[in-house]
Backbone as JSON Lines, residues from 0, in Angstrom:
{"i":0,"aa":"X","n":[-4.02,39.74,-30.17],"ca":[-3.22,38.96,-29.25],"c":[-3.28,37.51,-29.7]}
{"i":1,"aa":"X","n":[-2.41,37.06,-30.39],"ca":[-2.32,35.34,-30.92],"c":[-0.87,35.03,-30.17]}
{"i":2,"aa":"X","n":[-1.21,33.39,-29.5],"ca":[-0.22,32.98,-28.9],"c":[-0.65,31.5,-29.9]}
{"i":3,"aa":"X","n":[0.9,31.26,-29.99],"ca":[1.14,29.85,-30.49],"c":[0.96,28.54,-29.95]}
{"i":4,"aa":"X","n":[0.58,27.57,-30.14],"ca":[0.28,26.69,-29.13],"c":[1.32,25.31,-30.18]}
{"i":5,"aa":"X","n":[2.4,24.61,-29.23],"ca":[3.08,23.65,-30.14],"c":[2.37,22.66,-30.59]}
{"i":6,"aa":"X","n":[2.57,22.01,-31.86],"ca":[1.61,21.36,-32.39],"c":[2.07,20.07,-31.62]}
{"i":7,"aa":"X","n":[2.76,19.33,-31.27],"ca":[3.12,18.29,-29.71],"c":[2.38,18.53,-28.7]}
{"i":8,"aa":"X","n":[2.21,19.58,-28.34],"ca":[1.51,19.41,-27.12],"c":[0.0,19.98,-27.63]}
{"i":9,"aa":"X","n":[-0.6,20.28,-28.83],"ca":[-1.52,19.73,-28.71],"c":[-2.24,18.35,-29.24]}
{"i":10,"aa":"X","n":[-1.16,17.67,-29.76],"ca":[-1.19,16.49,-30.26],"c":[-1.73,15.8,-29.28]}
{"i":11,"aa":"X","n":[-0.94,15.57,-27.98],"ca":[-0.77,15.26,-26.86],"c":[-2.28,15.19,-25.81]}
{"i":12,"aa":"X","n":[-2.4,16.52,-25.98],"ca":[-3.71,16.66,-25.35],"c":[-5.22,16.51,-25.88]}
{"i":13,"aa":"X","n":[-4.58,16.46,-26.91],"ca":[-6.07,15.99,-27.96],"c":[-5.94,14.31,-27.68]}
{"i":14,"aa":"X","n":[-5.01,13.8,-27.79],"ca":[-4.83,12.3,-27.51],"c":[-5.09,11.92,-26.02]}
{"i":15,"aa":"X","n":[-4.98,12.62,-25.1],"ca":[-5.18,12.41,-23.88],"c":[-6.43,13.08,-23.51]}
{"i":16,"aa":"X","n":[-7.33,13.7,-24.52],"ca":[-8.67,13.82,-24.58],"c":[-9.99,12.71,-24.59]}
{"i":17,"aa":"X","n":[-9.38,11.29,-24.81],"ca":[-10.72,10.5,-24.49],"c":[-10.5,9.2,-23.41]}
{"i":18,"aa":"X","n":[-12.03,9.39,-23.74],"ca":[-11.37,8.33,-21.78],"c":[-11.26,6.66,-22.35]}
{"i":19,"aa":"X","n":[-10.7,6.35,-23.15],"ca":[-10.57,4.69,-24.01],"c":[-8.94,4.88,-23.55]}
{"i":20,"aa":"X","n":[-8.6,6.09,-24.5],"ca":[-7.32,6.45,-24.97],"c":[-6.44,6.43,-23.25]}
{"i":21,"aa":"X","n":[-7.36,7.12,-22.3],"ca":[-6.66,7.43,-20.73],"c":[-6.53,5.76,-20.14]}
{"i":22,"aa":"X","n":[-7.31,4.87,-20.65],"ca":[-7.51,3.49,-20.42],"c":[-6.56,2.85,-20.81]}
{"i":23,"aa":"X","n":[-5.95,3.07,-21.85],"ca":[-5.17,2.02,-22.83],"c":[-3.67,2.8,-21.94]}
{"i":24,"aa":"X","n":[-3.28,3.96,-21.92],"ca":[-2.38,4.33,-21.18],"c":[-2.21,3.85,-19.96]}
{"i":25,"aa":"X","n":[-3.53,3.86,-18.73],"ca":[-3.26,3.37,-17.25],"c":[-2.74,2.28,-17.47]}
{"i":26,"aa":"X","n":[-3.86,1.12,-19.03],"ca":[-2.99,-0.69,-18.32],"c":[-1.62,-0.19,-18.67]}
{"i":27,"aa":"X","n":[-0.96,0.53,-19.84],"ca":[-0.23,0.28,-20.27],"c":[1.55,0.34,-19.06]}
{"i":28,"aa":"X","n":[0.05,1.32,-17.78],"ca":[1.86,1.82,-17.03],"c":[2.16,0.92,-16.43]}
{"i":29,"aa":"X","n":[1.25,-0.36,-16.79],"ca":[1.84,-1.8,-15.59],"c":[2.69,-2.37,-16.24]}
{"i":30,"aa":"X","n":[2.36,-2.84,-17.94],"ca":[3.24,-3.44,-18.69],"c":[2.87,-3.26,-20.11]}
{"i":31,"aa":"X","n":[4.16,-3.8,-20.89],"ca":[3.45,-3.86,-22.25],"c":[2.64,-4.53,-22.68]}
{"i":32,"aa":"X","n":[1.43,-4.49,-23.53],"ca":[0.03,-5.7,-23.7],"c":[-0.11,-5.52,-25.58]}
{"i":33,"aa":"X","n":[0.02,-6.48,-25.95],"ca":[-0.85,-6.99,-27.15],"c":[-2.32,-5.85,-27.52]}
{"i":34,"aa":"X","n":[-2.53,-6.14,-28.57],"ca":[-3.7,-5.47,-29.01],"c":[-4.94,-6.08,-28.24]}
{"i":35,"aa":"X","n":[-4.85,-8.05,-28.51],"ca":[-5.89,-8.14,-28.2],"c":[-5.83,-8.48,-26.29]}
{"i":36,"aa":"X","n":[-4.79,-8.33,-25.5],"ca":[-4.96,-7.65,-24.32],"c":[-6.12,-6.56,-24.0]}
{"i":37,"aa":"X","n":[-5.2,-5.76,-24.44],"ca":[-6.26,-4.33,-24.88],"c":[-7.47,-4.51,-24.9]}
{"i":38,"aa":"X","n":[-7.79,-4.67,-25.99],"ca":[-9.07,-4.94,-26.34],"c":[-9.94,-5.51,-25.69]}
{"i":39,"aa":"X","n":[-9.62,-6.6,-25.0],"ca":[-10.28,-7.82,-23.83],"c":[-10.52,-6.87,-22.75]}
{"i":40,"aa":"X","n":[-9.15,-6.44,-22.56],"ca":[-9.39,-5.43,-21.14],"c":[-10.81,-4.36,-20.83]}
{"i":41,"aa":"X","n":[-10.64,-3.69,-21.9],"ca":[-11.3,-2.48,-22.04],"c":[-12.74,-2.94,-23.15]}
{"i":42,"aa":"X","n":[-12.67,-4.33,-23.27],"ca":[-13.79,-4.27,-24.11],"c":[-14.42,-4.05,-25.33]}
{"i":43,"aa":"X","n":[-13.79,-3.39,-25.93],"ca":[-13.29,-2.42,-27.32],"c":[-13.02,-3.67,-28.14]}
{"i":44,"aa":"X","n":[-13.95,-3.59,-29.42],"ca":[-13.52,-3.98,-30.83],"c":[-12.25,-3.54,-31.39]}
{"i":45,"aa":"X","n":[-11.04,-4.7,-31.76],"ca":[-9.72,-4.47,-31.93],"c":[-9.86,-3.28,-33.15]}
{"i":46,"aa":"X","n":[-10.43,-3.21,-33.88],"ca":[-10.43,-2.02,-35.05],"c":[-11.25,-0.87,-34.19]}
{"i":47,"aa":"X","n":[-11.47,-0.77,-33.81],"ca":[-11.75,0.67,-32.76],"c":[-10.41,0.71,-32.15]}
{"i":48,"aa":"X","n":[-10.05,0.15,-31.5],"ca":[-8.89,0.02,-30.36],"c":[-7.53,0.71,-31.52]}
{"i":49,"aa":"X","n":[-7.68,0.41,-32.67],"ca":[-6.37,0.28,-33.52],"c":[-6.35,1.47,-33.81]}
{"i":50,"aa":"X","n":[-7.8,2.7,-33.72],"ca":[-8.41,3.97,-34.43],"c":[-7.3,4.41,-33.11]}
{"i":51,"aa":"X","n":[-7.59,4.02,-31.76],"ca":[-7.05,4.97,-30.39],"c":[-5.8,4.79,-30.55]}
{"i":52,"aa":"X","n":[-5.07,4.01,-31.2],"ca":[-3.33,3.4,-30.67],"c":[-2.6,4.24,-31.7]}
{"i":53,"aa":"X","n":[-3.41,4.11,-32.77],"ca":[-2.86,5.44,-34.17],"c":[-3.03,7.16,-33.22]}
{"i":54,"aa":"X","n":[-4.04,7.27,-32.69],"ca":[-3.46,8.71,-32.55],"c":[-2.32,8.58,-31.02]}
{"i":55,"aa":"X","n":[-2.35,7.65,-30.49],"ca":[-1.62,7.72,-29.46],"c":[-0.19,7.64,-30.17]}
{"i":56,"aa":"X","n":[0.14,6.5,-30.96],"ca":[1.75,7.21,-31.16],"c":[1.88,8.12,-32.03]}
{"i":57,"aa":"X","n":[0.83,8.68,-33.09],"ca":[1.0,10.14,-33.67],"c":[1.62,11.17,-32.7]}
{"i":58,"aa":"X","n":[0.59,10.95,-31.46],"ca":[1.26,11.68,-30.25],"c":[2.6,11.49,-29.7]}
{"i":59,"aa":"X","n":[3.23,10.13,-29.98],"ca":[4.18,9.78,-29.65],"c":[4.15,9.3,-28.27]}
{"i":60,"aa":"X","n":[2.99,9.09,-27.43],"ca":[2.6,8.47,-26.33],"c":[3.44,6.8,-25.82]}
{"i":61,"aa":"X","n":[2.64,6.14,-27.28],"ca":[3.05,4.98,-27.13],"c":[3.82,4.35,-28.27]}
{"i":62,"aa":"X","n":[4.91,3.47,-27.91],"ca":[5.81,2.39,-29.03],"c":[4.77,1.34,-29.63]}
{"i":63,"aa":"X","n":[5.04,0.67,-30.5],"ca":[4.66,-0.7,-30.87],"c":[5.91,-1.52,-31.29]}
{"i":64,"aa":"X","n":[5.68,-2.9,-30.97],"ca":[6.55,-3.29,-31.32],"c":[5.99,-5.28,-32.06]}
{"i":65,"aa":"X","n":[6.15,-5.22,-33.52],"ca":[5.55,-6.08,-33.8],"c":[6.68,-7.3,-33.31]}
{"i":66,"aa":"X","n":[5.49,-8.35,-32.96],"ca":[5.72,-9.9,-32.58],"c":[5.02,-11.22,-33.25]}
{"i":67,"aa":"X","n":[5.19,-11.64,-34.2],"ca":[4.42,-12.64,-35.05],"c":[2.78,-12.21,-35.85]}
{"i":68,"aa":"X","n":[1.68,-12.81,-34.86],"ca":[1.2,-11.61,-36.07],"c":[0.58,-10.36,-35.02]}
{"i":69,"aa":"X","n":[1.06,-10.41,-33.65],"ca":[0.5,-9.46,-33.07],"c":[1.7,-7.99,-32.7]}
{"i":70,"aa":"X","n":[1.06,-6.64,-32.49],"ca":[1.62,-5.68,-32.02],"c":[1.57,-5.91,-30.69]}
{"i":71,"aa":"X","n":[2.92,-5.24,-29.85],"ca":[2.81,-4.92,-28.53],"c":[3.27,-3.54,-28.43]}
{"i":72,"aa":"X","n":[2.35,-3.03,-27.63],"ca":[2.29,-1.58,-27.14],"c":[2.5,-1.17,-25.54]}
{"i":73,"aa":"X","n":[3.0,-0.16,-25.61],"ca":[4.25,-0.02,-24.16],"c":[4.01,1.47,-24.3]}
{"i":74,"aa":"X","n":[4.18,2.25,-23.0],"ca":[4.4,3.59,-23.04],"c":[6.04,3.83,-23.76]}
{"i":75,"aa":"X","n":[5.96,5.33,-24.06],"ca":[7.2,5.7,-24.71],"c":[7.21,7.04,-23.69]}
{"i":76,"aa":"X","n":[7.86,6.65,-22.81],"ca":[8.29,7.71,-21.37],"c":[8.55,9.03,-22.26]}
{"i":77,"aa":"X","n":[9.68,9.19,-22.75],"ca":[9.9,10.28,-23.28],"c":[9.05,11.3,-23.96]}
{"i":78,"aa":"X","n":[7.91,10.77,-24.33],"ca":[7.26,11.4,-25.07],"c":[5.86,12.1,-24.17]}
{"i":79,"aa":"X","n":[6.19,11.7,-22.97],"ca":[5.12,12.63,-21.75],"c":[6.12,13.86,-21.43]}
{"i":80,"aa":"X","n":[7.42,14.24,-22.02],"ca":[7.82,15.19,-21.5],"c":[7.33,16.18,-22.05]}
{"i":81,"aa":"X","n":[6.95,16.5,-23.03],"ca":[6.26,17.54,-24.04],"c":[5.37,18.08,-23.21]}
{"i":82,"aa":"X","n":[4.55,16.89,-22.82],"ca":[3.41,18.05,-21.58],"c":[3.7,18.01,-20.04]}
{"i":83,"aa":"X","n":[4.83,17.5,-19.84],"ca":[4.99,17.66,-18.32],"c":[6.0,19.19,-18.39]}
{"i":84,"aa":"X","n":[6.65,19.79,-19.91],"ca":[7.13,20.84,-19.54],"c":[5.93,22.07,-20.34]}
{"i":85,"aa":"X","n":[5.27,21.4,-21.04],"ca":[4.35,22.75,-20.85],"c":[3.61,22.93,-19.87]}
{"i":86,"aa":"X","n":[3.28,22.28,-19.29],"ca":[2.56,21.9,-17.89],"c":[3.14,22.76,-16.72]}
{"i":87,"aa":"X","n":[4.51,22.61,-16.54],"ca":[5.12,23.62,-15.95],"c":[5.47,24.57,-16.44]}
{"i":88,"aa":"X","n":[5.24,25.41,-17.21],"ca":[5.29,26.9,-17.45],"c":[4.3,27.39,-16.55]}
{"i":89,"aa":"X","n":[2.8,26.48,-16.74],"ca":[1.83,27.05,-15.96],"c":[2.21,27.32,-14.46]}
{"i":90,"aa":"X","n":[3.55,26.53,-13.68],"ca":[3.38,26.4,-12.29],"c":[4.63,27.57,-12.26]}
{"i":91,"aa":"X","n":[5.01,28.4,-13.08],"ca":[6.17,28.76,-13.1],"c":[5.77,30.46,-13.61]}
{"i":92,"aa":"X","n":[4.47,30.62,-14.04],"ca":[3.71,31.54,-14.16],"c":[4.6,32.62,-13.57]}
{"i":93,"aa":"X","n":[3.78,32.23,-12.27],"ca":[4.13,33.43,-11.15],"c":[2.27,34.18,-11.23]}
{"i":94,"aa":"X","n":[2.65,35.48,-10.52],"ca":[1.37,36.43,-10.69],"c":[0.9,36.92,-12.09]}
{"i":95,"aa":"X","n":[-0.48,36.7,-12.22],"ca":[-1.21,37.21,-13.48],"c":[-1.03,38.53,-13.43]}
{"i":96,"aa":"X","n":[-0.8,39.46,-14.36],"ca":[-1.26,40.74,-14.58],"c":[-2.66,41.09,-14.59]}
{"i":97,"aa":"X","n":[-2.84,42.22,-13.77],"ca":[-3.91,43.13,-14.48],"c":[-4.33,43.33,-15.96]}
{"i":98,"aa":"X","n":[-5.62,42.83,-16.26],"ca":[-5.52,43.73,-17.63],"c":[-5.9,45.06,-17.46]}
{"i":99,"aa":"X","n":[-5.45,45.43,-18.66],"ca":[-5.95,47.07,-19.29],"c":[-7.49,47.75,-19.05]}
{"i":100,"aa":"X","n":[-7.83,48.54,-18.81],"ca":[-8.96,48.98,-18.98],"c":[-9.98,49.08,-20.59]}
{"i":101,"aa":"X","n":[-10.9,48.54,-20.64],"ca":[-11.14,48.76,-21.94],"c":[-11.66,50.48,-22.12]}
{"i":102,"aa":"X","n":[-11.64,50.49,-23.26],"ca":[-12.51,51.81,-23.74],"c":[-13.62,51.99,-24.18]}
């Protein structure tokens, strides 16, 4: 029994696996912030911070958008749909089956 799992949504959830990464997302749903925003905020050495922002838009989570010599980083809405519709398959289930009896 092998089920496929999309490589997006586990991109997604591997990226939404640490709690820096869940940090840099919450400021981000107020506004867009600079690196060293970020960084100040949460405390985080900007080259740590830069390790979390690479897998976040691998994930496609978040945009950047360079401004002189700094990046600004913003959610990229679209790219939470990946797990808000695998997310609902689960609510869309319905009833589990019985399994089989083993032998």
């Amino acid at each position: 029994m092998s089920t496929l799992v999309d490589p997006d949504v586990a991109a997604v959830f591997h990226a939404m696996s640490d709690p820096i990464r869940l940090k840099v997302l919450e400021l981000l749903k107020k506004q867009e912030l600079c690196v060293c925003d970020l960084s100040e905020a949460l405390s985080v050495a900007q080259s740590k911070l830069s390790f979390h922002l690479k897998i976040l838009k691998e994930a496609n989570l978040v945009n950047s958008r360079p401004s002189g010599r700094w990046i600004y980083y913003s959610l990229n809405l679209p790219g939470f749909s990946v797990i808000e519709q695998h997310l609902s398959t689960y609510s869309q289930a319905g009833r589990t089956l019985r399994a089989q009896p083993c032998e």
